[in-house]
C-alpha positions as CSV (number, residue, x, y, z in Angstrom):
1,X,-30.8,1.9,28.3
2,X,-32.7,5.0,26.4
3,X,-28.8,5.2,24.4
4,X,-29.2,1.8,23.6
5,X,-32.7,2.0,22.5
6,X,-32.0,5.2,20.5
7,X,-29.0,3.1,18.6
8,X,-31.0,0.3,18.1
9,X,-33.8,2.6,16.5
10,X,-31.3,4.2,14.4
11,X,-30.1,1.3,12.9
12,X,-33.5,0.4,12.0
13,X,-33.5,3.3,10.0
14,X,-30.3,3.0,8.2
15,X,-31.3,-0.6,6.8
16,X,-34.9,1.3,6.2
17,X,-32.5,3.7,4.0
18,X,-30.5,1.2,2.1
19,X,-33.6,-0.9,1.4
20,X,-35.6,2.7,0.7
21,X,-32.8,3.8,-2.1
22,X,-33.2,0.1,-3.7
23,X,-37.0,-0.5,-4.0
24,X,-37.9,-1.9,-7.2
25,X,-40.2,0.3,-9.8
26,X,-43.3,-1.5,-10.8
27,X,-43.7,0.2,-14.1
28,X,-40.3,-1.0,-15.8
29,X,-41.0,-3.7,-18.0
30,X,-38.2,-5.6,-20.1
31,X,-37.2,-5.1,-23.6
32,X,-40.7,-3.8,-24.5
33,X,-41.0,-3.0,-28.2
34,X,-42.9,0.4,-30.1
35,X,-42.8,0.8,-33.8
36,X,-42.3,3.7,-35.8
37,X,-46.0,4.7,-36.7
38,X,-46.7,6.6,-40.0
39,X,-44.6,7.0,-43.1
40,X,-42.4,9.0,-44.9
41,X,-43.2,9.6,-49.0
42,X,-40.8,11.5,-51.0
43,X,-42.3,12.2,-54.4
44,X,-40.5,14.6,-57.7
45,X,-40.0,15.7,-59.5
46,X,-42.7,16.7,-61.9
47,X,-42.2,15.1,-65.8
48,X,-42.2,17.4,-68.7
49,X,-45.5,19.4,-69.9
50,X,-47.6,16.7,-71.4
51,X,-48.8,19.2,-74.0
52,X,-47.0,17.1,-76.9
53,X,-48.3,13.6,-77.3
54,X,-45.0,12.3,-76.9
55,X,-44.4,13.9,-73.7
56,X,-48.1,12.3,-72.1
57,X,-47.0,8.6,-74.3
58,X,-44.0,8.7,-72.6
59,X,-45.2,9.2,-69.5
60,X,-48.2,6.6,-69.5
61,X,-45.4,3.8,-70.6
62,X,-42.8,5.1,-67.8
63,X,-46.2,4.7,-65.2
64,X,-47.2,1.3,-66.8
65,X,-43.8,-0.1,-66.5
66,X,-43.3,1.2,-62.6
67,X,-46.9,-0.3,-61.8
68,X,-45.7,-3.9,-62.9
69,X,-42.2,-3.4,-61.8
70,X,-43.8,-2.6,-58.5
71,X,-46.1,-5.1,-58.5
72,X,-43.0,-7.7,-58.7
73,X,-40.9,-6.2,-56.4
74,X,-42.3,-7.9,-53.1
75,X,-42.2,-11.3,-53.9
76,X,-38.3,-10.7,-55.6
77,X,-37.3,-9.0,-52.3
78,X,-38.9,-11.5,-49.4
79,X,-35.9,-14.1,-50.1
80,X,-33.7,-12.3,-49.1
81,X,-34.9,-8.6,-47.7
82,X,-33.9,-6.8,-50.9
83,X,-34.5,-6.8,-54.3
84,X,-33.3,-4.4,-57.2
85,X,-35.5,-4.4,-60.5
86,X,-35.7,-2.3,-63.8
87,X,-37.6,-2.2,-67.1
88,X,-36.7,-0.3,-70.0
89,X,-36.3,3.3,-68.3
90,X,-37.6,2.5,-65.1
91,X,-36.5,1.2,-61.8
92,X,-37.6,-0.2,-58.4
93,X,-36.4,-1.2,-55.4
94,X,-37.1,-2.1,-52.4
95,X,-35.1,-3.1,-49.1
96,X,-36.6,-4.6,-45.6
97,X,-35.4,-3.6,-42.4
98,X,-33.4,-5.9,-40.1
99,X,-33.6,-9.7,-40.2
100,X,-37.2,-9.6,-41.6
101,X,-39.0,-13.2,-42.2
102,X,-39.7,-13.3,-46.1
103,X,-43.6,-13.2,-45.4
104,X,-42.3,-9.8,-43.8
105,X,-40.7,-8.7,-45.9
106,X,-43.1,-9.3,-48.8
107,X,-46.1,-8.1,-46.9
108,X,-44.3,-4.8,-45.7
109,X,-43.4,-4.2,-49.4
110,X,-46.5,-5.0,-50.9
111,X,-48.4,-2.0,-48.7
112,X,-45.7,0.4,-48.9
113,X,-45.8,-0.1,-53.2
114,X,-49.6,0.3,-52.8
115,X,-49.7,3.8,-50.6
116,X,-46.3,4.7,-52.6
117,X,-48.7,4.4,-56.3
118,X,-51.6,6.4,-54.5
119,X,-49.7,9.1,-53.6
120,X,-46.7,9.7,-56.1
121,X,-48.6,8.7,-59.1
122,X,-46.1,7.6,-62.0
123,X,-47.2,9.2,-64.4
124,X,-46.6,12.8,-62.4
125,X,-43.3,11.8,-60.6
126,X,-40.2,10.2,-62.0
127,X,-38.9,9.3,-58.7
128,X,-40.4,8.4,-55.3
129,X,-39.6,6.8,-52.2
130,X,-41.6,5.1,-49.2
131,X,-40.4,4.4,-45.7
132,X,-42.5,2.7,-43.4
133,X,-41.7,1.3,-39.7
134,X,-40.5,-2.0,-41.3
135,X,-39.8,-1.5,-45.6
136,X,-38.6,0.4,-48.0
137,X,-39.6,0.9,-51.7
138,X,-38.6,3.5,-54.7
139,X,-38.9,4.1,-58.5
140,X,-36.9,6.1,-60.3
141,X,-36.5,6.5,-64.3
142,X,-32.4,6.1,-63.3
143,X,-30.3,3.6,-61.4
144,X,-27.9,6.5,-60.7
145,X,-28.9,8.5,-57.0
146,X,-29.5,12.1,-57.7
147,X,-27.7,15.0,-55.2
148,X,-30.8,15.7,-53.5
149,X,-31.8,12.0,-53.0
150,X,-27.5,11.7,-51.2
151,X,-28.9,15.2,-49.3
152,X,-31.9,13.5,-48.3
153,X,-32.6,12.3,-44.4
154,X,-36.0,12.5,-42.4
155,X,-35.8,11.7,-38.2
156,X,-38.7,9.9,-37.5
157,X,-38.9,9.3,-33.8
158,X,-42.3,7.4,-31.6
159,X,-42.2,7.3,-28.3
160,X,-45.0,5.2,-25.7
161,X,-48.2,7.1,-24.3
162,X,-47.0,7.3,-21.1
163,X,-43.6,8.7,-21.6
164,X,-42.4,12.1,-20.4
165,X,-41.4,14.3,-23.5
166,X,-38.1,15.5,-23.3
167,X,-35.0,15.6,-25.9
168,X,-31.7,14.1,-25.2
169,X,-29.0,15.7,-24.4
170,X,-26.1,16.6,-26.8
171,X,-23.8,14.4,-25.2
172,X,-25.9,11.2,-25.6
173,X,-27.3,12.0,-29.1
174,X,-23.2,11.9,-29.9
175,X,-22.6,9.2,-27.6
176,X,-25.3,7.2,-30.1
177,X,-23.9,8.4,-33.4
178,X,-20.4,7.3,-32.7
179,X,-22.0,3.7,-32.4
180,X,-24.0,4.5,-35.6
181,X,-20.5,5.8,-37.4
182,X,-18.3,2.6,-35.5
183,X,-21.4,0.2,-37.2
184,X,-20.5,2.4,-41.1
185,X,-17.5,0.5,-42.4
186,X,-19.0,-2.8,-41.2
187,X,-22.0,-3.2,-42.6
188,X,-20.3,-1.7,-45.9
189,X,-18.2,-4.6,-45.7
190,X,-20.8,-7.5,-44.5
191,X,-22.6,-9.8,-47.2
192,X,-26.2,-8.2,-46.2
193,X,-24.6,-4.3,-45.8
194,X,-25.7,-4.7,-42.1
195,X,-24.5,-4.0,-38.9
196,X,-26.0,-4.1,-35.7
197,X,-24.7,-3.3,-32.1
198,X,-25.7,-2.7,-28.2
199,X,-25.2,0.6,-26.5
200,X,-25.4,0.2,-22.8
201,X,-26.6,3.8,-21.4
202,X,-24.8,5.5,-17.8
203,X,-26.5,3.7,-15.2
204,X,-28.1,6.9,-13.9
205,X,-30.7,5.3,-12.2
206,X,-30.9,2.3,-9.4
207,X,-34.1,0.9,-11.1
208,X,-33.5,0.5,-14.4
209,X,-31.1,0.0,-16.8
210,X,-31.6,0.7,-20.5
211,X,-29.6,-0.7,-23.6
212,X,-30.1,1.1,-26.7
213,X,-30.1,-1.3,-30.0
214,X,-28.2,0.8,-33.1
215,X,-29.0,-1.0,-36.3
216,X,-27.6,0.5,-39.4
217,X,-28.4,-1.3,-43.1
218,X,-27.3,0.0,-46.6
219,X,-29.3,-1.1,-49.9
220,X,-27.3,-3.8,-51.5
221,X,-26.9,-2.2,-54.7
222,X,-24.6,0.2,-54.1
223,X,-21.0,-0.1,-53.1
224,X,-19.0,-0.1,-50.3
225,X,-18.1,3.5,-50.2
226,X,-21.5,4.6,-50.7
227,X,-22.6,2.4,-48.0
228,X,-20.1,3.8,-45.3
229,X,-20.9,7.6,-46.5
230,X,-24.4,7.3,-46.6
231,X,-24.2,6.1,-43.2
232,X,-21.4,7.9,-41.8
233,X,-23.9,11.0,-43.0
234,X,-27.0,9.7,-41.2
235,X,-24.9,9.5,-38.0
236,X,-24.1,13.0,-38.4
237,X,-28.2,14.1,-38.6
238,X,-28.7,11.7,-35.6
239,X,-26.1,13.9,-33.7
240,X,-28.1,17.0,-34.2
241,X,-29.6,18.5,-30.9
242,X,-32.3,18.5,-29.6
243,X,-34.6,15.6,-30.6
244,X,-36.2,13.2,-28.8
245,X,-34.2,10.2,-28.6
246,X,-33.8,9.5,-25.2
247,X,-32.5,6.3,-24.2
248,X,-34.1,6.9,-20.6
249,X,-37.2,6.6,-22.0
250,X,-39.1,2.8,-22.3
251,X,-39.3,1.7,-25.8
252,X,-38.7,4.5,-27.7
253,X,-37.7,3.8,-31.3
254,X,-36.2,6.6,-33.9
255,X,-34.7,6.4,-36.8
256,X,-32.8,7.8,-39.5
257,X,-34.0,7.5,-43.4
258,X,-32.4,8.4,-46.8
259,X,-32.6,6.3,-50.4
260,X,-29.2,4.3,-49.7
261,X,-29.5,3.5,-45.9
262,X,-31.3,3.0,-42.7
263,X,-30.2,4.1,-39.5
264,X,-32.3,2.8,-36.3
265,X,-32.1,3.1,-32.6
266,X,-34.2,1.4,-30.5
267,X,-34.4,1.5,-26.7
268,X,-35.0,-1.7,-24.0
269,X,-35.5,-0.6,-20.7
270,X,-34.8,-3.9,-17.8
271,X,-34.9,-3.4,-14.2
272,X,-31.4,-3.8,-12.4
273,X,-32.0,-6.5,-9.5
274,X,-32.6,-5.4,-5.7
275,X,-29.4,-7.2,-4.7
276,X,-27.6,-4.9,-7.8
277,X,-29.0,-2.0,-6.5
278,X,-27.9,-2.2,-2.5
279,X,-24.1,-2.5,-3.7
280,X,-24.9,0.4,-6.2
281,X,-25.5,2.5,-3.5
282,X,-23.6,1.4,-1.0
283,X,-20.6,2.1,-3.6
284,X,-21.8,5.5,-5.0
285,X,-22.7,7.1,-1.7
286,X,-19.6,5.9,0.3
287,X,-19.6,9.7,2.4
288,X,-23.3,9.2,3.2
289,X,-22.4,5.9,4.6
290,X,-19.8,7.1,6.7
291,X,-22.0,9.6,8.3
292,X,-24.6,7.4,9.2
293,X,-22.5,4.9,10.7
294,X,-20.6,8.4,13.5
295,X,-24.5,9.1,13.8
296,X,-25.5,5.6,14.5
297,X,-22.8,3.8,16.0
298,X,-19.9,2.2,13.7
299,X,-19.6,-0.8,15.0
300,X,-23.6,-1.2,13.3
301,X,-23.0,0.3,10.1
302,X,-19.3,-1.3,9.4
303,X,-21.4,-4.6,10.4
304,X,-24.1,-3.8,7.6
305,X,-21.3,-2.8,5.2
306,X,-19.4,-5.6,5.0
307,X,-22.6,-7.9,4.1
308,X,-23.5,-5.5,1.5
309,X,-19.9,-5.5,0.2
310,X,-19.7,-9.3,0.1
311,X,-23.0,-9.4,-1.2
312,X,-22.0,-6.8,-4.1
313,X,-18.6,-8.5,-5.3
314,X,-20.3,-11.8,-5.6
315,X,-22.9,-10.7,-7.4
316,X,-21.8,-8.3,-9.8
């Protein structure tokens, strides 16, 4: 009777186990969303001494024709989430992020043209640019890009309140940018020069799963093989460890910027189901298994196995 009892008691505990190891997390929260907070403002270089009065003329017409090419740009660009203009010796663009709505897009453009005017002032810069979570916008006194503005990539990374800081590892930064570089040739080739694709992360964890997004977008004006290199370089910054682009963490959202194209990674974090998780286990932790069932009796554990087995094959 007390070896019964004691069998009986340890069987208890091995369900108590199984059920322990899947327990759901009441903090995971499905495909929750963080923007990129801030912006990035590139702004040179400065124009030629305006000692002579033609140097200052020319300047206050080069600044007069940005302000209105600006000042056009957003409504041009909400139609269709990109717009390229030019005046005389000045151009602007400007390029919106995803599959923006064209209010969007225009109001995204408008407030990035505003901040990008109060802080690279025409008349002192011949080119700027402006990224901001959801836009981009630029003038230059040339539609050709420059070496440095090719060189030219900022990470931008934000990450929620209550997140741990950590970096990735090397092996998922890479794991990421060959997505980013897969994504290069097709959104050179597509209509809207973008590409977008899911990333399923290593299920590491019972409680969660996480999916990173990998979005990568080229301005339309420039060719095909711009579009692939400009992006193919991007992926090659994103690779770079250590940062903090960890697709374990909820909602973190990083991304990639240069003049040409936009490189973005967001994560969504979903909770794997209880019934998931039991066959998880049960199939990850087959020696554990084993050893409960000499210490508890086999004939219990082979019992409890087979239900989780059946259980696992038709839900998966």
């Amino acid at each position: 009777m007390a070896m019964d009892a004691l069998s009986c008691s340890r069987s208890r505990a091995l369900l108590l186990i199984l059920l322990a190891a899947a327990m759901p997390v009441p903090s995971a929260t499905e495909l929750q969303r963080v923007s990129i907070t801030g912006s990035v403002i590139e702004c040179y270089p400065a124009p030629a001494p305006a000692s002579a009065p033609t140097n200052a003329t020319n300047a206050t017409v080069f600044g007069a024709t940005v302000l209105s090419l600006l000042g056009t740009l957003p409504s041009a660009a909400a139609p269709t989430g990109f717009a390229s203009l030019h005046s005389g010796g000045a151009f602007a663009r400007g390029l919106c992020f995803g599959e923006a709505t064209p209010p969007e897009c225009r109001r995204c453009l408008s407030l990035a043209a505003t901040s990008l005017t109060s802080r690279c002032g025409a008349n002192t810069h011949r080119r700027a640019g402006i990224w901001t979570d959801g836009c981009f916008a630029s003038y230059t006194d040339a539609n050709a890009t420059t070496a440095r503005e090719d060189a030219q990539r900022q990470r931008i990374i934000s990450v929620p309140a209550d997140a741990r800081a950590r970096n990735a590892t090397a092996l998922e930064l890479k794991r990421l940018a060959a997505v980013a570089q897969y994504l290069a040739p097709r959104a050179a080739a597509s209509g809207k020069m973008l590409a977008v694709a899911d990333a399923p992360t290593v299920a590491w964890y019972y409680d969660k799963r996480s999916t990173v997004r990998v979005l990568a977008q080229c301005a339309r004006d420039r060719s095909a093989a711009e579009c692939d290199r400009c992006i193919e370089y991007s992926a090659r910054v994103a690779a770079a460890c250590c940062w903090g682009l960890d697709p374990w963490r909820d909602g973190v959202v990083a991304a990639v910027v240069g003049f040409n194209c936009y490189l973005r990674f967001e994560v969504s974090t979903a909770p794997v189901p209880l019934r998931q998780r039991i066959g998880m286990f049960v199939k990850d932790n087959p020696v554990l298994i084993v050893l409960l069932g000499v210490i508890v009796g086999v004939p219990v554990v082979g019992g409890v196995l087979l239900l989780v087995q059946k259980m696992y094959y038709r839900w998966m």
